[in-house]
Each structure stands twice: as C-alpha cells, then as structure tokens.
Backbone bond lengths (Angstrom), bond angles and torsions (degrees), N, CA, C in turn:
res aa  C-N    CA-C-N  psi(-1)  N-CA   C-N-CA  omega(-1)  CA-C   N-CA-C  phi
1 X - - - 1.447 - - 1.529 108.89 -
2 X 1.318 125.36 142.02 1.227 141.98 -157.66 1.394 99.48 -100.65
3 X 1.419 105.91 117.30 2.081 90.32 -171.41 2.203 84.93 -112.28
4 X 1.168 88.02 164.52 1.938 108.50 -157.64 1.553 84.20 -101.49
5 X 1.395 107.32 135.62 1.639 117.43 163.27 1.431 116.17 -62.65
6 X 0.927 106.89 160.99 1.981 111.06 174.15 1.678 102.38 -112.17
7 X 1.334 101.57 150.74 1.538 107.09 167.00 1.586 122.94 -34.74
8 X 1.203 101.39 -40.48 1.805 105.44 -151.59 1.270 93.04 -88.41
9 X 1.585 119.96 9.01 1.828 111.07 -177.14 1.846 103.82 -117.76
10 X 1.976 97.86 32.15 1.802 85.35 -179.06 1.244 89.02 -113.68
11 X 1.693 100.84 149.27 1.276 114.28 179.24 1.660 122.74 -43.92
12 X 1.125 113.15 164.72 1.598 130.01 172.11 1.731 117.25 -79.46
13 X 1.675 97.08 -11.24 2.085 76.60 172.24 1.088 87.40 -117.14
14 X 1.578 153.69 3.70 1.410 124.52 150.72 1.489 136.10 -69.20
15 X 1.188 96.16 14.52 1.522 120.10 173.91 1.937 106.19 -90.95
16 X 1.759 100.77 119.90 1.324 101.22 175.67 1.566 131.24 -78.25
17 X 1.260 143.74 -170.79 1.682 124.25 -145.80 1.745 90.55 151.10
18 X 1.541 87.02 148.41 1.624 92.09 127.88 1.614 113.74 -144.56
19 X 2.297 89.48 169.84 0.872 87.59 -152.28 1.719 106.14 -107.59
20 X 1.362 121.56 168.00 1.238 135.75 -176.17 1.785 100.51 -1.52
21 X 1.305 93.97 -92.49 1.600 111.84 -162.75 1.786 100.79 -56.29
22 X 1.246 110.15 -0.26 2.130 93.84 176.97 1.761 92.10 -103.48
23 X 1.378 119.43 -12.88 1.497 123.20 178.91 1.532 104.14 -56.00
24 X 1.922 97.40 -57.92 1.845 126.86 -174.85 1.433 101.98 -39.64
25 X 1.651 118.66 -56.65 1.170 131.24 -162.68 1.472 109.67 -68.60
26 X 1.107 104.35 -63.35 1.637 108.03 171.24 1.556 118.91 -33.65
27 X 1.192 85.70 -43.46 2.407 86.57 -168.38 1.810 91.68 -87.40
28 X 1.121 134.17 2.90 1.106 122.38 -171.14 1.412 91.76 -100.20
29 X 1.170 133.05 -71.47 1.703 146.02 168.62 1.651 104.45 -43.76
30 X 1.066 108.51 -16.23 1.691 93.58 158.26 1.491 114.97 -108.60
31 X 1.063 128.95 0.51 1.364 120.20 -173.30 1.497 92.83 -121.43
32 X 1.357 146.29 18.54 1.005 154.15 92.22 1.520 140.53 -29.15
33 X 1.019 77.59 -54.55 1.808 94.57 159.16 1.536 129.51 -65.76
34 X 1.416 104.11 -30.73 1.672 133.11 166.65 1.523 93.57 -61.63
35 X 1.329 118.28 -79.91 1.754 126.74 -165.53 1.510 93.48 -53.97
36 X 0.683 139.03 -28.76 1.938 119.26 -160.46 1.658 86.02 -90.72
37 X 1.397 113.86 -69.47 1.794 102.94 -172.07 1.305 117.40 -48.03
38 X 1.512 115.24 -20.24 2.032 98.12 -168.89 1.744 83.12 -91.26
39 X 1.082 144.00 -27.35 1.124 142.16 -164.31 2.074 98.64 -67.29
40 X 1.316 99.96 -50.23 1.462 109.40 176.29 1.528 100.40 -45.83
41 X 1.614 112.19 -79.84 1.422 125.12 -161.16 1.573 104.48 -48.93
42 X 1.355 122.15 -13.86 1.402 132.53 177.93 1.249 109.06 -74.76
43 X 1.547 118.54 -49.46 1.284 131.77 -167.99 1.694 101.36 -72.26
44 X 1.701 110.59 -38.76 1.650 102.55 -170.92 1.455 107.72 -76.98
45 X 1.535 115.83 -20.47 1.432 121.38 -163.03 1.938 95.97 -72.48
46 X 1.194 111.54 -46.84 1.630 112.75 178.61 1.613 102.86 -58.54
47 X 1.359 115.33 -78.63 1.103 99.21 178.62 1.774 145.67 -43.08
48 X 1.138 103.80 -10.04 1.505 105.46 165.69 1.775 110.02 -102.60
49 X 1.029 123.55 -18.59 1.304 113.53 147.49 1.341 133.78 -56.12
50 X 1.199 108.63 -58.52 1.805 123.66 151.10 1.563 100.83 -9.96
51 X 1.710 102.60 -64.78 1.349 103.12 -146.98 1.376 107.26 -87.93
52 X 0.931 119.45 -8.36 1.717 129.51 166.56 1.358 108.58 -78.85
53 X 1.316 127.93 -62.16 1.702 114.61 155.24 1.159 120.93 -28.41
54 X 1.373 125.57 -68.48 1.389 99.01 172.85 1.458 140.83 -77.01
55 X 1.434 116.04 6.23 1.253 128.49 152.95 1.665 122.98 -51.53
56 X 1.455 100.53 -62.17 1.427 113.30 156.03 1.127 114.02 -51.10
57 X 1.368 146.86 -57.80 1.439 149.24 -177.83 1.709 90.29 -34.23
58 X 1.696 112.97 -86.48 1.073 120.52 -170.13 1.706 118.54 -30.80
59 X 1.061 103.58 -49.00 1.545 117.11 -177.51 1.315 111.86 -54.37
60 X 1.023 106.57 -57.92 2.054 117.21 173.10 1.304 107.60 -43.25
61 X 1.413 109.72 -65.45 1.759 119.85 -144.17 2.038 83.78 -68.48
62 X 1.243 109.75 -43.25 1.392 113.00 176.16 2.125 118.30 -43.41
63 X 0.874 65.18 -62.35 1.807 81.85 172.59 1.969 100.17 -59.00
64 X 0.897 89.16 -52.20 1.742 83.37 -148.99 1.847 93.38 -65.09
65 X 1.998 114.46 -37.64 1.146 94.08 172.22 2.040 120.78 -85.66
66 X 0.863 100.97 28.10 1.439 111.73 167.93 2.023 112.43 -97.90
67 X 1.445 94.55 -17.70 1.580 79.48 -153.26 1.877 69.42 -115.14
68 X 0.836 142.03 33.57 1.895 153.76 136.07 1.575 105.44 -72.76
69 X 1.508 108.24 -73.18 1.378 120.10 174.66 1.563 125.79 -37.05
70 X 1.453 112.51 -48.48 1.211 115.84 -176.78 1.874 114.35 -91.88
71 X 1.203 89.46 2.72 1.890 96.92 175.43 1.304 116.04 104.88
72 X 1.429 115.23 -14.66 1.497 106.94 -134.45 2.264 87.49 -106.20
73 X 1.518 106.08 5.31 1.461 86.90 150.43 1.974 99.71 -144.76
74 X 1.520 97.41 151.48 1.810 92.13 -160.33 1.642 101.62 -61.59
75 X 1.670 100.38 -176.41 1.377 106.17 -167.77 1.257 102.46 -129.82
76 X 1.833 100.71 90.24 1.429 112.62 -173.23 1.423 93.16 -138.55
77 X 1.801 98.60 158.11 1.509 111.44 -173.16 1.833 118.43 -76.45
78 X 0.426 141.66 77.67 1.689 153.65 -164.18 1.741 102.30 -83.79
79 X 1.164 117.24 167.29 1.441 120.65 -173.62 1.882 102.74 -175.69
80 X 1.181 95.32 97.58 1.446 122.18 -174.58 1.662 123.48 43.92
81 X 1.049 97.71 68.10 1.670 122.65 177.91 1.463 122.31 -75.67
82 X 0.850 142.09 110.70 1.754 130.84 150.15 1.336 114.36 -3.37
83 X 1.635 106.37 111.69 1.131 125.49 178.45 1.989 109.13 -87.72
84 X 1.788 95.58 99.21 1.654 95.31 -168.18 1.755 104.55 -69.67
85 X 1.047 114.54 147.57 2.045 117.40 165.90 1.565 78.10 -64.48
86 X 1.454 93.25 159.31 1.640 128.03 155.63 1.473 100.35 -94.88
87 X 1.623 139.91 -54.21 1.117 118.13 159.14 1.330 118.23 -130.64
88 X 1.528 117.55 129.34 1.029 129.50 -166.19 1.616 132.37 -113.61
89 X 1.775 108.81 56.59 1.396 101.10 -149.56 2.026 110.18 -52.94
90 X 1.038 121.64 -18.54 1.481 135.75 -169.42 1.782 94.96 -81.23
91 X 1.433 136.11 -18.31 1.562 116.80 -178.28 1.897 114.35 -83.28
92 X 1.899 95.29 140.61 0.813 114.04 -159.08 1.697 93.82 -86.35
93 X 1.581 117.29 147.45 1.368 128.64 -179.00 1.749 104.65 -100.48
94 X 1.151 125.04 109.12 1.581 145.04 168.63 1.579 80.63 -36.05
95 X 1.850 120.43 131.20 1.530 100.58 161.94 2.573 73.92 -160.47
96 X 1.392 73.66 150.83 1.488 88.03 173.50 1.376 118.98 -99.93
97 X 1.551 98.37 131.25 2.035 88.27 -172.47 1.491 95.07 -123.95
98 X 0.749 88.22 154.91 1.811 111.08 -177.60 1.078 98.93 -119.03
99 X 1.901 108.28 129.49 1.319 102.99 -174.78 1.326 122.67 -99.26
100 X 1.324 104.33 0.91 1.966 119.60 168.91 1.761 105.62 -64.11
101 X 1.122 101.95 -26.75 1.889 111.57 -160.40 1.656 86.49 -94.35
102 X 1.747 133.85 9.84 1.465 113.83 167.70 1.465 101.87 -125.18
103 X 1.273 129.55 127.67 1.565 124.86 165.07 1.462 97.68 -73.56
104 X 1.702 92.31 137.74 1.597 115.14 -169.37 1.818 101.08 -82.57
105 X 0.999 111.54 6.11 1.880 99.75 163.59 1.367 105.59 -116.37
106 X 1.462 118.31 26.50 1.776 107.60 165.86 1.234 96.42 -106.50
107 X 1.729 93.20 135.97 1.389 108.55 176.02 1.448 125.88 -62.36
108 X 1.218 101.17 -30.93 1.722 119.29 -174.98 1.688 109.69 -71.27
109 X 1.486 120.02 -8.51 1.176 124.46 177.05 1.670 122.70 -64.07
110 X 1.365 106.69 141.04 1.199 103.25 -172.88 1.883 111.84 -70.28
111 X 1.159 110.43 142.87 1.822 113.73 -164.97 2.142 92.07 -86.75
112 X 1.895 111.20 83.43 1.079 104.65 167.96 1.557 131.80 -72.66
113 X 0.877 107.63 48.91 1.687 124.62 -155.56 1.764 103.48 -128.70
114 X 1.652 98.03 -18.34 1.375 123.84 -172.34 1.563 124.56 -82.17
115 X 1.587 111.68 82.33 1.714 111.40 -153.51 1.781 102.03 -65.81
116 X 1.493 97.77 -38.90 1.502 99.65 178.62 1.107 108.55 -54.86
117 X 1.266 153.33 -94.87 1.198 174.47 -134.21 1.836 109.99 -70.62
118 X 1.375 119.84 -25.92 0.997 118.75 163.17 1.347 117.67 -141.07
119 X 1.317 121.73 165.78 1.868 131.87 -153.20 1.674 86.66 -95.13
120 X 1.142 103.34 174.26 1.181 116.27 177.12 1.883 105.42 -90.92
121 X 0.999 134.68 8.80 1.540 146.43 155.48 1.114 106.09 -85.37
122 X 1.304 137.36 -2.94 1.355 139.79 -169.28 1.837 97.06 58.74
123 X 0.687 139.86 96.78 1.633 169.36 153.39 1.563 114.32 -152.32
124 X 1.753 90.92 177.72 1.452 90.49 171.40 1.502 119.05 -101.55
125 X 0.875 110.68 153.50 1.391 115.70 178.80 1.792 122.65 -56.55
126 X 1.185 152.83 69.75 1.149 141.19 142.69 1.942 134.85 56.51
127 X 1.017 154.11 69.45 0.888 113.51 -163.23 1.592 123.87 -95.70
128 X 1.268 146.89 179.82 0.907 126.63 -162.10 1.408 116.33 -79.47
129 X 1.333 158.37 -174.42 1.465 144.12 -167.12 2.026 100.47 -113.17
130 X 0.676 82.29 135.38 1.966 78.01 174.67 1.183 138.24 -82.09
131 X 1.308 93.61 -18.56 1.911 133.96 -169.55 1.668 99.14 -124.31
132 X 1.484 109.60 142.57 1.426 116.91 152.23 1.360 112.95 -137.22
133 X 1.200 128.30 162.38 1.389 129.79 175.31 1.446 125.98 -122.25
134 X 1.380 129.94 167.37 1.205 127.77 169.25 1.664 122.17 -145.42
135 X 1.321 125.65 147.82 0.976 96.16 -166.44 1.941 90.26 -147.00
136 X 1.652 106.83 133.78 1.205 102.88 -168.01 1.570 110.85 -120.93
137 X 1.097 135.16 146.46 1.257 127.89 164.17 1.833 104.65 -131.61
138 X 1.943 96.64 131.55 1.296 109.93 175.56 1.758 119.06 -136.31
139 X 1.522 104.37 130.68 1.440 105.56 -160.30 1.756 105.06 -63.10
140 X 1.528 130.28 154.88 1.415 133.76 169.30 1.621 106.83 -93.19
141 X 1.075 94.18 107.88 1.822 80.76 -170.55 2.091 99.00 -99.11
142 X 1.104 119.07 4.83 1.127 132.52 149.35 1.707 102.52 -57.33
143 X 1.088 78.75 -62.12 2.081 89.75 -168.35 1.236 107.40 -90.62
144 X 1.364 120.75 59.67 2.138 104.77 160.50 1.204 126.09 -12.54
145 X 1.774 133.41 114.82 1.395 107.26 161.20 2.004 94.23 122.40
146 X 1.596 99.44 -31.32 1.532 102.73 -159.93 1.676 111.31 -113.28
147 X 0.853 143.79 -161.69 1.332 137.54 -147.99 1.472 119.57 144.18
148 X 1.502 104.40 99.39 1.546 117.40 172.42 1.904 132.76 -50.15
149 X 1.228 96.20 101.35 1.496 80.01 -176.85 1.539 104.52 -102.10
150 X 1.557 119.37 151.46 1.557 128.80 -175.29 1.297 106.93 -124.43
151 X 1.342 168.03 89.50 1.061 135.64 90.54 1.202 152.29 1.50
152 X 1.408 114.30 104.21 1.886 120.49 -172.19 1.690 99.69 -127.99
153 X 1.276 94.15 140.71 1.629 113.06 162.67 1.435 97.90 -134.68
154 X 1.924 94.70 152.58 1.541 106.18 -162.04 2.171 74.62 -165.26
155 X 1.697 80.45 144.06 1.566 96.58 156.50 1.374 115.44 -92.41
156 X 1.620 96.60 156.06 1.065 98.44 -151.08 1.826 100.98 -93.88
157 X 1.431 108.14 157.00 1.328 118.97 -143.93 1.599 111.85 -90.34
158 X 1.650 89.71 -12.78 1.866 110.13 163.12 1.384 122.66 -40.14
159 X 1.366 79.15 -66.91 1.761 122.35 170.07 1.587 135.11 -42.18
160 X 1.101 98.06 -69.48 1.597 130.34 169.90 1.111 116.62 -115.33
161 X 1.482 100.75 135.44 1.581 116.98 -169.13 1.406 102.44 -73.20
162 X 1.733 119.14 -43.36 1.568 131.58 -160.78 1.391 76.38 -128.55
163 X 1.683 111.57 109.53 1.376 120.15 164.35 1.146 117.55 -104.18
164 X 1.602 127.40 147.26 1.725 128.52 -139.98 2.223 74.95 -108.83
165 X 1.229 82.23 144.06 1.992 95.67 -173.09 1.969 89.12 -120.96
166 X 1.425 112.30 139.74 1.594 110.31 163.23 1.574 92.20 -135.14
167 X 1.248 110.33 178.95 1.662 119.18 178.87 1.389 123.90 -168.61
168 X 0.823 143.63 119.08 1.694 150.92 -169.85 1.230 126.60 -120.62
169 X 1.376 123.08 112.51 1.390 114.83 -172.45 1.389 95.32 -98.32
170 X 1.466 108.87 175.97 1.815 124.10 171.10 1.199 104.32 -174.38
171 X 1.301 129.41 132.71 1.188 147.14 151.94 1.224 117.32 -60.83
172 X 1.770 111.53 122.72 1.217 110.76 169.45 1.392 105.58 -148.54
173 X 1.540 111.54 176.77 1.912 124.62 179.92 1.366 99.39 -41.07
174 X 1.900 125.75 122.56 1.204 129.31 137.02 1.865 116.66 -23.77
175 X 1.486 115.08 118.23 1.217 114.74 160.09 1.744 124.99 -32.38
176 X 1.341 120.68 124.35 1.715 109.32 164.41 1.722 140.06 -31.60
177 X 0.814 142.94 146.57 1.311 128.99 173.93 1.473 101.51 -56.12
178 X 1.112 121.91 -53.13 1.793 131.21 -173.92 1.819 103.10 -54.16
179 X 1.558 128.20 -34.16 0.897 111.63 167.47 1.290 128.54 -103.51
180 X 1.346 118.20 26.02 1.354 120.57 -176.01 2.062 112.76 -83.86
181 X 1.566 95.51 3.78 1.345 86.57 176.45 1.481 106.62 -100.35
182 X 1.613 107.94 -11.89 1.963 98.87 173.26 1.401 109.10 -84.29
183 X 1.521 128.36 -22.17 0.986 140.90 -176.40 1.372 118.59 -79.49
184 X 1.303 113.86 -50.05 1.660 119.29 164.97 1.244 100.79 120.50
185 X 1.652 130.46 142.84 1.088 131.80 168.72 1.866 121.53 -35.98
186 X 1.547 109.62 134.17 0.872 138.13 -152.01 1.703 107.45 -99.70
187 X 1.808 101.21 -34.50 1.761 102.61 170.55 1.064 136.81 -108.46
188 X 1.475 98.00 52.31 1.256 101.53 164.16 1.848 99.58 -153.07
189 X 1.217 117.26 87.87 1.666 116.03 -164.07 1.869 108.03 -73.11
190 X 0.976 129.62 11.24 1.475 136.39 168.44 1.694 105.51 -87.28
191 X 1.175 127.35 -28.11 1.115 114.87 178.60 1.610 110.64 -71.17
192 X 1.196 121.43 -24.42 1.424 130.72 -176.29 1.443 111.22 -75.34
193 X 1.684 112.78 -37.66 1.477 122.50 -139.66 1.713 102.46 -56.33
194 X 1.112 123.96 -178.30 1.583 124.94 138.54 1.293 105.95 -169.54
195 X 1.369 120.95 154.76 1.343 148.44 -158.68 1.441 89.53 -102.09
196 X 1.574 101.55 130.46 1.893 116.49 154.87 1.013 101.18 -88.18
197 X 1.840 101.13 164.03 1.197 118.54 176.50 1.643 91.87 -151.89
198 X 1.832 96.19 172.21 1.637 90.86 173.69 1.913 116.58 84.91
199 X 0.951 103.35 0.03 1.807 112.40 174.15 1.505 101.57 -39.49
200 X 1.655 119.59 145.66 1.224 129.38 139.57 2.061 121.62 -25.37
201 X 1.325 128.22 98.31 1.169 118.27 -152.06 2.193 97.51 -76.49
C-alpha cells in the first residue's frame, strides 16, 4: 500500500523567497530611483523660479518704461541704478536714536547693542537692492526727429549668481536742442550705450 507524504515532510529549498543579493538589488534600484526624481523636482523647482523672475523682470522694466512715457520719472541716461519699489510696505526708514532719549527697562526700546540691525552712525543698515536699472537714449539718424529709447532691468549680480536681464525698446520724440544739455550730448551714442548681461540661459 502506497502511503501519501504530508506537507511538513517537503524539503526546505523548495520553498520560494528571495535571496540576499535580489533584496541588495532591489533597495539599490529604488534608492536610485529616489536620487534621479528629487534631482528632477530640483531641476523643475529652479526652473519655475527662473520663470517667475523673469515674469517680474518683464513687469518692472514695463512699468518703469511706462512711468518715463507719462513724465512721472525724468528722462535721463542712467546705467544700473537701484531699482526703488513704488510700494514698499517692508522699507526700512534711516532714523537716529539716541540712547539717553530711551530708558533701559522699556521693553519697546530699540536693542542698541544690535550691530546687525544698526550702522555704526546709529542708523539702519541698508539692504542691498535686488533689481537695477538702466536707461538709454540713442538718436535715429536714419529717422530725423526720432530717438531710441531702451530700458533694461536685471538682478542684481551681488545677489544672484544667474541674474534674470529684460529690455524694451520704444521709439520716441528726439530730445530739443534746448534740452540736449540736461540730456547730454546726442553725437556721440557710445557714451550712452551699455551692455546687458544676465539673459534667461
């Protein structure tokens, strides 16, 4: 008579598994897989910053040559200036404190002990500008009468390692003879020029 095996009498390597080195492989090809995606999400996270800088870029250089046009900032040649906010609830006001004029148990007193926070003039310290501007005007001597204006904003290079550059030209009325002395000589357009830097790469 033929007697039937039982479970508990089958060998130990017909039992499936894995083994050591497909464990190794596995956590290696996934933690590989880890480094390449954060490396991606790294790569998309810059680039949409990028692209918001120069959104802002555009937006500024727009404004600033709009507010040329309408008068309301003069029309002089400038070459990378401090780009001021129009409103700036975060700017700090230069103010002198005297420290006889604070009793030292009010809390509300300013902490003059504070090198960061104040200059050694007793002011505040400055911060650096983020934005600079430039602003060029060049006569069309093709075009009698007409006169290239350029506007560029660029971050500033203090700041940012890869600074975002925008630029806008517009044609407008050649300056008067009568104002060509606030404006600055007109024949010789290299004295005006200036070179960008900092482009979208």
């Amino acid at each position: 008579m033929r007697r039937l095996r039982s479970n508990d009498d089958t060998p130990a390597a017909s039992r499936s598994g894995f083994s050591l080195i497909e464990v190794i492989l596995a956590t290696a090809i996934l933690m590989g897989s880890v480094v390449v995606l954060g490396e991606l999400a790294g790569i998309g996270r810059r680039q949409a910053q990028r692209g918001r800088d120069f959104a802002e870029a555009h937006e500024r250089c727009e404004l600033l040559l709009n507010e040329i046009l309408l008068g309301l900032k003069p029309l002089l040649p400038v070459e990378q200036e401090p780009l001021e906010e129009a409103v700036n609830l975060f700017q700090k006001i230069n103010v002198d404190f005297d420290s006889e004029a604070f009793d030292e148990f009010d809390p509300f007193a300013p902490d003059m002990t504070d090198s960061e926070a104040f200059s050694s003039d007793g002011g505040i310290d400055e911060p650096q500008p983020d934005w600079l501007y430039s602003i060029i005007v060049e006569p069309l001597p093709e075009r009698p009468g007409l006169a290239l204006l350029r506007v560029s904003v660029e971050q500033s290079p203090e700041k940012f390692p890869r600074p975002v550059y925008f630029e806008l030209s517009r044609w407008i009325e050649d300056p008067s003879p009568q104002e060509e002395s606030e404006f600055g000589s007109f024949d010789n357009p290299r004295q005006l020029s200036s070179t960008g830097r900092g482009a979208l790469p």
